[in-house]
GUDRENZA-265305 format. One record per residue (C-alpha): residue in one letter; residue number from 0; x, y, z. Coordinates in steps of 0.5 Angstrom, whole numbers, m for minus. Layout:
% residues N
["A" NUM [X Y Z]],
...
END
This chain:
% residues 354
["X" 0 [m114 m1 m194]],
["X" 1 [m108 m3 m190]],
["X" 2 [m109 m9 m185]],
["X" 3 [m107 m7 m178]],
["X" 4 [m101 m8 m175]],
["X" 5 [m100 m15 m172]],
["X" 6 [m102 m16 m165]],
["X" 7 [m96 m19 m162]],
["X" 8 [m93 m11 m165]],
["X" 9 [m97 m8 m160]],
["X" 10 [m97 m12 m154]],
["X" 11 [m88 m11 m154]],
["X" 12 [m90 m3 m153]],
["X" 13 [m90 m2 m161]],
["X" 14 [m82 m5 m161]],
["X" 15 [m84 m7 m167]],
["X" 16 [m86 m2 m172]],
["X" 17 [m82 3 m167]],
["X" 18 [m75 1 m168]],
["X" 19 [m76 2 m176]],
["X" 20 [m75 9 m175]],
["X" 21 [m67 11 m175]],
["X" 22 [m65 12 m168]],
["X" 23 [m63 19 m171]],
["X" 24 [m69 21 m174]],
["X" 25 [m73 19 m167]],
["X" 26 [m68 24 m163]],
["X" 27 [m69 29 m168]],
["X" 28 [m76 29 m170]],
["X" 29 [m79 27 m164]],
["X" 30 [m75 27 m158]],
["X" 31 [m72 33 m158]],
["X" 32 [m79 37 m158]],
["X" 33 [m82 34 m152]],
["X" 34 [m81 37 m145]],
["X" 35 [m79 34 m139]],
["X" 36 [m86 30 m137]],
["X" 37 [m87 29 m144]],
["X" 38 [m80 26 m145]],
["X" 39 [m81 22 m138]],
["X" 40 [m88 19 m141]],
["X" 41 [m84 17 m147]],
["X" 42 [m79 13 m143]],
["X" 43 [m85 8 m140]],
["X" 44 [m87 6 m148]],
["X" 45 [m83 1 m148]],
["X" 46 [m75 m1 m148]],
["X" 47 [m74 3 m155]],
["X" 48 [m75 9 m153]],
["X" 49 [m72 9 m146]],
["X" 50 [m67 7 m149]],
["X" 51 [m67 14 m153]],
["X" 52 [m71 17 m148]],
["X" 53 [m65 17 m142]],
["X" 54 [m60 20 m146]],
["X" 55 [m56 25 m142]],
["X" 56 [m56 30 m148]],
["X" 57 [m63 31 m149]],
["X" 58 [m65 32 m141]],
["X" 59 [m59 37 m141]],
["X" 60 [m62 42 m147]],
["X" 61 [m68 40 m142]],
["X" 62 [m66 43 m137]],
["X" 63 [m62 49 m139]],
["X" 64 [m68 51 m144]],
["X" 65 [m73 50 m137]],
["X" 66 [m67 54 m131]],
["X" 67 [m63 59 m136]],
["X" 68 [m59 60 m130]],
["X" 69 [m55 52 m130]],
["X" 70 [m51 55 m135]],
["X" 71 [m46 56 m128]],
["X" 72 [m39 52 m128]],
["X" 73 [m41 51 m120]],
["X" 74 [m48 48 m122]],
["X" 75 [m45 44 m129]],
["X" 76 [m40 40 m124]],
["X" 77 [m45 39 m118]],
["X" 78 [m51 36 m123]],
["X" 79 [m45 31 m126]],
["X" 80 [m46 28 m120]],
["X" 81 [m53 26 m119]],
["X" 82 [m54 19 m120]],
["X" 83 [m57 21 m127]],
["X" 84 [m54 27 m129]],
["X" 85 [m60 32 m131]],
["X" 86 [m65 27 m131]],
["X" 87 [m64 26 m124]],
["X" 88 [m64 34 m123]],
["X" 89 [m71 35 m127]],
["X" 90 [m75 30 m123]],
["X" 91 [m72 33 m117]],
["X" 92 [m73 40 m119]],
["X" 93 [m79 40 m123]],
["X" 94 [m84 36 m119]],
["X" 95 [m86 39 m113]],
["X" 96 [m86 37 m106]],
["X" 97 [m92 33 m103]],
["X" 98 [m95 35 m96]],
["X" 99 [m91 31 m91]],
["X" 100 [m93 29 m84]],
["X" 101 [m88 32 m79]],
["X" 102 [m83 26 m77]],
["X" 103 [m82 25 m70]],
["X" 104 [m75 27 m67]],
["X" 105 [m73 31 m73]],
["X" 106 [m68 35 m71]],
["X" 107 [m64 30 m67]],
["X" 108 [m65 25 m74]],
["X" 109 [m63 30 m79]],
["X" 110 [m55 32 m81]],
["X" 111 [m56 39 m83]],
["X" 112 [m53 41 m90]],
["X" 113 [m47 46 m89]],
["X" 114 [m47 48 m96]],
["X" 115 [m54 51 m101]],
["X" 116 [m54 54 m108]],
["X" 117 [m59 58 m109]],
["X" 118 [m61 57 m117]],
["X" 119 [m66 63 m119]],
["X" 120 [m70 64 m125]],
["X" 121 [m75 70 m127]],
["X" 122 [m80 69 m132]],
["X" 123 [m85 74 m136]],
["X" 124 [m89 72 m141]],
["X" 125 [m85 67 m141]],
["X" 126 [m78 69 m142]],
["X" 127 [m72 68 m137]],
["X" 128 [m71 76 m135]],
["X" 129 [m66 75 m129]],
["X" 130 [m63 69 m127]],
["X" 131 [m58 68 m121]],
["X" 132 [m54 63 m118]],
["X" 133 [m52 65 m110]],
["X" 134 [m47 59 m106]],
["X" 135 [m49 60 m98]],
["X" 136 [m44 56 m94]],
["X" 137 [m49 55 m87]],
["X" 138 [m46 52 m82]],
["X" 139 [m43 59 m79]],
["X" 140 [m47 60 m72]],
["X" 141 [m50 67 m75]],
["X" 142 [m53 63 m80]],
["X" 143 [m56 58 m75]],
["X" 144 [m59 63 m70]],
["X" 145 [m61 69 m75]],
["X" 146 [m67 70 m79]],
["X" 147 [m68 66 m85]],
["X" 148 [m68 71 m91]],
["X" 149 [m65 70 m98]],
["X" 150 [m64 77 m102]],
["X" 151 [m61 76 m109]],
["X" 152 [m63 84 m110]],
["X" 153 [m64 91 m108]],
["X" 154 [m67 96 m110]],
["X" 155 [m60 100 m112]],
["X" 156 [m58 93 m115]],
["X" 157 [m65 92 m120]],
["X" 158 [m64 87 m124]],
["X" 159 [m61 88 m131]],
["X" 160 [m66 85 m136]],
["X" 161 [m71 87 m141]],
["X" 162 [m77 91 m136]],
["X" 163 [m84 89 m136]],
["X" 164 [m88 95 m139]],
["X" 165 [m95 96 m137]],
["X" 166 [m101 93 m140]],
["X" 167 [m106 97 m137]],
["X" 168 [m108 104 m133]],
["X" 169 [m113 99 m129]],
["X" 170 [m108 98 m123]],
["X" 171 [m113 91 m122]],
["X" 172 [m112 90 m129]],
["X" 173 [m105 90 m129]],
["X" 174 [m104 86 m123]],
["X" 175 [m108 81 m126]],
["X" 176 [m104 81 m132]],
["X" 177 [m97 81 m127]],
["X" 178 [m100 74 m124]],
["X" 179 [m102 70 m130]],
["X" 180 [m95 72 m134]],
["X" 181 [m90 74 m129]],
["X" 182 [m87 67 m126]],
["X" 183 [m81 64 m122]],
["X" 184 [m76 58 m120]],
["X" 185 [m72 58 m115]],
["X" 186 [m69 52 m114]],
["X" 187 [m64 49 m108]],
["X" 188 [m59 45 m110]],
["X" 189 [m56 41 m103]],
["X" 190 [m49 38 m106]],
["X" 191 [m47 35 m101]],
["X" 192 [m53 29 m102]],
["X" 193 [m54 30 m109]],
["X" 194 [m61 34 m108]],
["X" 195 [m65 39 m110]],
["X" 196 [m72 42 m110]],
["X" 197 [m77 48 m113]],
["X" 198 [m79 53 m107]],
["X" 199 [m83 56 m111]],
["X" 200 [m89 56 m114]],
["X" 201 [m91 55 m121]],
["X" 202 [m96 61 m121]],
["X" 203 [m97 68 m116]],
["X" 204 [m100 66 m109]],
["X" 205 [m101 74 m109]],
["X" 206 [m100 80 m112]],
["X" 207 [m101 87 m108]],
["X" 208 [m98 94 m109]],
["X" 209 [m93 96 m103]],
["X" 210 [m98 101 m98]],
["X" 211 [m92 105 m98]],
["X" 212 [m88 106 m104]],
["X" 213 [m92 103 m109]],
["X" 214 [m88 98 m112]],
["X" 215 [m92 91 m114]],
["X" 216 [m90 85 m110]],
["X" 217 [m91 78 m113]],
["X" 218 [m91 73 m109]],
["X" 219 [m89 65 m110]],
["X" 220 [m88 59 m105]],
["X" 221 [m91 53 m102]],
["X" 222 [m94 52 m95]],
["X" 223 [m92 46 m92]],
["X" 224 [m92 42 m85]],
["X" 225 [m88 44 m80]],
["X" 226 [m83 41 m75]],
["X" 227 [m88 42 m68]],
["X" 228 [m96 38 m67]],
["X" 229 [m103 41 m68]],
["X" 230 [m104 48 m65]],
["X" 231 [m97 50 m65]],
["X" 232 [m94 57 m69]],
["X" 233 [m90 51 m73]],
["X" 234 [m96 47 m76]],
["X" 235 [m95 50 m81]],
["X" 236 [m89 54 m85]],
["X" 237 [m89 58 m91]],
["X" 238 [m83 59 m96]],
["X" 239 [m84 66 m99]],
["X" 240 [m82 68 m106]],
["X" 241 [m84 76 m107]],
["X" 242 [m81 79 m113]],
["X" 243 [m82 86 m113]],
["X" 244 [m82 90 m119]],
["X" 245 [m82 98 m119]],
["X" 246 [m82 104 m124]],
["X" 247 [m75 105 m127]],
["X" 248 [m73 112 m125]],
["X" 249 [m80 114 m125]],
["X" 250 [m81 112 m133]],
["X" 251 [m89 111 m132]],
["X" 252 [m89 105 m137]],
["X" 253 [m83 101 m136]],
["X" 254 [m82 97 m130]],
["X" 255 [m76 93 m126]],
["X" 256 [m75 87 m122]],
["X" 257 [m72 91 m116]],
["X" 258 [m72 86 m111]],
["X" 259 [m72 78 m110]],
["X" 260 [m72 75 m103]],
["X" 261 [m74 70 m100]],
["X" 262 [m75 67 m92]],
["X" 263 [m79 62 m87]],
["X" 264 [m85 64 m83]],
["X" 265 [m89 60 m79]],
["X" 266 [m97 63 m77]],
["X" 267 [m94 67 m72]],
["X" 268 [m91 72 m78]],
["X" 269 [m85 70 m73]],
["X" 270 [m79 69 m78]],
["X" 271 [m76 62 m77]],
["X" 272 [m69 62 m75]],
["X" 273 [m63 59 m81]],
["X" 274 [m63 53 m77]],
["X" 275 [m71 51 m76]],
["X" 276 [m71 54 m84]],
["X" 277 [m65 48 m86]],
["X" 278 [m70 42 m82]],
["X" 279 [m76 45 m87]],
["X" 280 [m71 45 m93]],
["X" 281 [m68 38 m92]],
["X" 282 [m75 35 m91]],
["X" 283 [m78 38 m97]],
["X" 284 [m72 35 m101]],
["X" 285 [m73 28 m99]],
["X" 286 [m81 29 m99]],
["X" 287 [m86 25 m105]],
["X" 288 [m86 28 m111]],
["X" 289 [m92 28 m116]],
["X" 290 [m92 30 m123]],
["X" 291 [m100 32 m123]],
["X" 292 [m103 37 m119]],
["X" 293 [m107 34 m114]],
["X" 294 [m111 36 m110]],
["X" 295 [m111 43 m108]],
["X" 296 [m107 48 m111]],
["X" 297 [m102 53 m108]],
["X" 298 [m106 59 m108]],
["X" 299 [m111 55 m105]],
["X" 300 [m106 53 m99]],
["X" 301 [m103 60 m99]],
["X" 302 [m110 63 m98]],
["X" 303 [m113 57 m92]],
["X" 304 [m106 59 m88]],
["X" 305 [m107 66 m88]],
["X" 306 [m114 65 m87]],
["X" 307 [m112 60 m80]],
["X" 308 [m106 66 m79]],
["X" 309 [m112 70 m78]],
["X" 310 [m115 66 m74]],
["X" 311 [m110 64 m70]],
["X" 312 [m108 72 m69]],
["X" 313 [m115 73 m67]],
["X" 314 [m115 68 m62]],
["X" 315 [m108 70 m58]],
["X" 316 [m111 77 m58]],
["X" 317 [m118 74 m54]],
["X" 318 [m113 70 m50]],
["X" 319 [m108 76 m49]],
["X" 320 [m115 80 m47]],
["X" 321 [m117 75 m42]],
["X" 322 [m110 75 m38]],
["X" 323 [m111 83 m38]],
["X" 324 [m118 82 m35]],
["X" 325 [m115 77 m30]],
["X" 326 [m110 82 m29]],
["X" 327 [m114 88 m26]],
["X" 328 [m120 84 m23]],
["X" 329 [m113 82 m18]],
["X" 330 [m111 88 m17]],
["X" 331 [m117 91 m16]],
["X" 332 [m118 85 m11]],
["X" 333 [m112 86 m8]],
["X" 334 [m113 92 m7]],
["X" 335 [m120 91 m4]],
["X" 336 [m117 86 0]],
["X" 337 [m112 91 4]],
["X" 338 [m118 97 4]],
["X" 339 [m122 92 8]],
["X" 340 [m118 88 12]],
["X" 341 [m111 91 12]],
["X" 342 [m113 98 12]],
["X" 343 [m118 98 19]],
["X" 344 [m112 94 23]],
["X" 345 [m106 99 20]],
["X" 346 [m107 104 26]],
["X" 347 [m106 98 31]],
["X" 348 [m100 95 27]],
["X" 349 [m96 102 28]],
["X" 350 [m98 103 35]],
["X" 351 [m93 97 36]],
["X" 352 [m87 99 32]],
["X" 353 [m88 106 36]],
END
């Protein structure tokens, strides 16, 4: 039997029987059929392995393999940037943010970005089916002032792809099969401060069916604290990714992504302005980062915030009924109070004017 190796060896982190191996046969073998978190794992090993394990070649295959949609001229120049290249660009985009506190004073102490690239990537079973990169220039009035809506596609602009066929005539079914194989990305690249963070969801918060043109509408995203205290419309905010997917050409068995967009809305359902959508967005860029789940997951908080968006609707309705019985009890008590005071002495009153 062989004896085990000595314990000096181990205690370097493996060093020692590690570096036996040719560098090359580690990139080949081992290296470059790990994933991003996998790879990141490997690189705190030892110093070996950080060494090989931080090379810029292998988070760039990484990261093209995990968002075909890098694969842009304007992106490739942008990540070069990054304090590590892709390596910077994967921790992140791929990790997602952590609720934050809101900050005090944060619109007076954040320089809003001027410019945000949208990088985009649809996924079915697994497979990229549409990707798309869109450069907004955000500093124009318009943008600041207007509702916050991103649309990559219409529905006379369906995505070009391989459509997604049917899996079952059960609807329930289906839209259960539409919410474990049907994903999405959509990252936003800051360029000017070099970050960039994951607005959606690794799995659909919801999938319905339009009531109106039956269209099926996944929805990502993540529900994060908003720039106003407790009790405010803006405790809380929710970045929506809906991708709707509908019949082509009424095929029966085929669909299309038709639609991808993305907007802000706080527990109003009020639409945040480009303005209030920048303070949210610069703040998840520079909010923790977890590379395991913790706590709740997205669906969870989606549902808890359209739970307190009920809650909150149903409160302003007993407020707004309140009001309106205040209303009328004024004036029928004004109007009691003129019948019984003012009408009895209105005869007098006029003979002095006649």
């Amino acid at each position: 039997m062989a004896s085990p190796p000595p314990s000096s060896s181990i205690a370097k982190g493996g060093d020692g029987i590690i570096t036996t191996l040719h560098p090359d046969i580690i990139r080949a073998l081992i290296l470059t059929r790990l994933d991003g978190p996998d790879l990141a794992s490997t690189a705190c090993v030892s110093s070996y392995l950080r060494s090989l394990s931080t090379e810029e070649n292998l988070w760039r295959d990484i990261c093209c393999s995990t968002w075909p949609s890098l694969d842009h001229p304007r992106l490739k120049q942008v990540i070069s940037t990054f304090p590590y290249g892709h390596r910077s660009f994967f921790s992140e985009s791929f990790p997602f943010p952590n609720p934050q506190p809101p900050k005090p004073n944060v619109r007076g102490s954040l320089a809003l970005a001027t410019e945000l690239i949208s990088a985009v990537d649809i996924y079915y079973h697994g497979n990229p089916i549409y990707s798309k990169v869109v450069e907004m220039e955000t500093s124009s009035s318009w943008f600041l002032s207007t509702p916050f809506r991103l649309n990559l596609l219409g529905v006379d602009n369906p995505a070009p792809r391989s459509p997604i066929k049917y899996g079952s005539s059960n609807d329930d079914t289906w839209l259960k099969h539409l919410e474990e194989n049907l994903s999405s990305s959509w990252i936003i690249v800051d360029p000017t401060r070099e970050k960039a963070v994951n607005m959606s969801s690794k799995r659909a918060v919801s999938v319905e069916r339009h009531w109106l043109t039956g269209d099926v509408q996944v929805r990502y995203g993540r529900v994060m604290e908003g720039d106003e205290g407790w009790g405010s419309s803006r405790e809380l905010v929710a970045c929506g990714v809906v991708v709707t997917c509908g019949e082509k050409g009424g095929e029966g068995e085929k669909m299309h992504v038709r639609e991808v967009c993305m907007r802000m809305e706080d527990m109003d359902g009020k639409g945040l302005s480009g303005e209030e959508s920048l303070v949210i967005l610069e703040r998840a860029m520079g909010s923790g980062r977890s590379w395991k789940g913790k706590g709740k997951g997205e669906k969870e908080k989606y549902e808890e915030f359209m739970a307190k968006k009920r809650e909150r609707k149903e409160r302003n309705s007993k407020k707004d009924r309140v009001w309106d019985l205040i209303c009328i009890f004024s004036i029928f008590a004004a109007c009691g109070a003129f019948w019984w005071f003012v009408l009895p002495i209105l005869p007098s009153l006029l003979m002095k004017f006649v």
